[in-house]
C-alpha positions in Angstrom: 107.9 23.6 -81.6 107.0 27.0 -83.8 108.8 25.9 -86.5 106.1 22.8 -86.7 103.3 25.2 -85.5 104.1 27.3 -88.8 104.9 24.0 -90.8 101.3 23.2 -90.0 99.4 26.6 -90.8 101.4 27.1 -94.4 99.7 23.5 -95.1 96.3 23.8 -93.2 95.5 27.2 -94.9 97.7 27.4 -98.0 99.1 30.5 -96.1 101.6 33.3 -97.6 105.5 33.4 -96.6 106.7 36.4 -95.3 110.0 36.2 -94.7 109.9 32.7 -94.5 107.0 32.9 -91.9 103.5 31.7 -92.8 100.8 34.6 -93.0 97.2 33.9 -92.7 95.7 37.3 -91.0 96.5 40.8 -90.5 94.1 42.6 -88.1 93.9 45.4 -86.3 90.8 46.6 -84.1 88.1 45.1 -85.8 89.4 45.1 -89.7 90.9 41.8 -90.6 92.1 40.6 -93.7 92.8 36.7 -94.3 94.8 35.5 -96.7 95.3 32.2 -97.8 97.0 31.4 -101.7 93.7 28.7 -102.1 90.3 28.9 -102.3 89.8 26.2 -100.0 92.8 27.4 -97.1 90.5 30.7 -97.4 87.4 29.0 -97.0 88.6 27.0 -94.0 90.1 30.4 -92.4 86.9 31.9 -92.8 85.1 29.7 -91.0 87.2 29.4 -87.8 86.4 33.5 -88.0 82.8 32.4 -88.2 82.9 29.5 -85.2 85.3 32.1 -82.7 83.2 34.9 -83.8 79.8 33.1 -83.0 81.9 32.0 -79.7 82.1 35.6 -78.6 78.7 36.4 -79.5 79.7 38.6 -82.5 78.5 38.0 -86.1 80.3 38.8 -89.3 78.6 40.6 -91.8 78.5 39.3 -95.7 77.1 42.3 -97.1 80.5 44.2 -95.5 82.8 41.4 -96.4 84.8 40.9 -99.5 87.0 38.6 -101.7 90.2 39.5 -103.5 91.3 36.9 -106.1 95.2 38.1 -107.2 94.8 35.1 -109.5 93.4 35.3 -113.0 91.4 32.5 -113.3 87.5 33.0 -112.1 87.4 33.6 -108.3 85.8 31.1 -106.4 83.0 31.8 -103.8 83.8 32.1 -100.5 80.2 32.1 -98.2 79.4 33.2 -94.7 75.7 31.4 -94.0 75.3 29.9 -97.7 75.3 33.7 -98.2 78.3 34.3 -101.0 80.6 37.4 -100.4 81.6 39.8 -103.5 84.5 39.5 -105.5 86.6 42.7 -106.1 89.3 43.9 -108.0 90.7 46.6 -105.6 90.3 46.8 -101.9 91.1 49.4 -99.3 92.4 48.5 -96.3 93.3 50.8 -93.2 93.9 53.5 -95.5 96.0 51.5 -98.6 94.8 50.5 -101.7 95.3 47.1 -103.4 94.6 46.3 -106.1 94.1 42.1 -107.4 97.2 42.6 -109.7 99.3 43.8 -107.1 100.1 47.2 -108.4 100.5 50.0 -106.0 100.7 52.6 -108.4 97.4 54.0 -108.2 97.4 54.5 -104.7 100.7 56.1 -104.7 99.6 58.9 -107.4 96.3 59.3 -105.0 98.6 59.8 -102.1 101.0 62.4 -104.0 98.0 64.2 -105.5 96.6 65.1 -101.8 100.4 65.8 -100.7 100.9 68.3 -103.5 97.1 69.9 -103.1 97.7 70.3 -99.6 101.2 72.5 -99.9 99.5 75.6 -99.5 97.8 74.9 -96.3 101.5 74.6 -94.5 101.8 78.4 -93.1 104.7 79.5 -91.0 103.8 79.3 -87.1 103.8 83.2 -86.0 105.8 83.2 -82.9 104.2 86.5 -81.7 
């Protein structure tokens, strides 16, 4: 029965394989990313967010929301209430940095540079 279940999301919403398993969401607390490899799976994800959302009395909000295209072509728009969300090139989320192109790079020199600046603030616990 999962292996239908997942048969049926990859189709439904054009979702990414991780290790062979289809990917639509990662969430935690209230930060959620959706990912879908169409416009239209995306679309559709985003608006079972908006019905269960609506059914828990919660609204999303377009102004905080954004769209990441990793593709080259134009990105689509992707609304919430005819309201259309921004397209980005780079996108933090929970603390990492991706960028459209899928290059980590820049968020790995970011991370070294705070590493290296913050050397001098490891001091030696005095026991006494």
């Amino acid at each position: 029965m999962r292996d239908v279940q997942a048969e049926d999301t990859e189709d439904k919403y054009s979702a990414i394989k991780l290790n062979g398993n289809p990917i639509t969401e990662l969430r935690y607390a209230d930060d959620t990313a959706l990912l879908s490899k169409t416009t239209e799976g995306l679309n559709e994800l985003m608006q079972n967010v908006k019905k269960f959302s609506q059914n828990k009395n919660l609204l999303l909000n377009a102004k905080k929301t954004k769209v990441m295209d990793s593709d080259k072509s134009p990105a689509s728009s992707i609304l919430i209430d005819n309201e259309a969300l921004e397209n980005v090139t780079h996108f933090n989320y929970l603390g990492a940095n991706t960028e459209a192109d899928g290059k980590i790079t820049p968020d790995i020199r970011k991370r070294l540079a705070i590493a290296t600046s913050n050397e001098h603030l490891e001091k030696p616990i005095d026991s006494s």
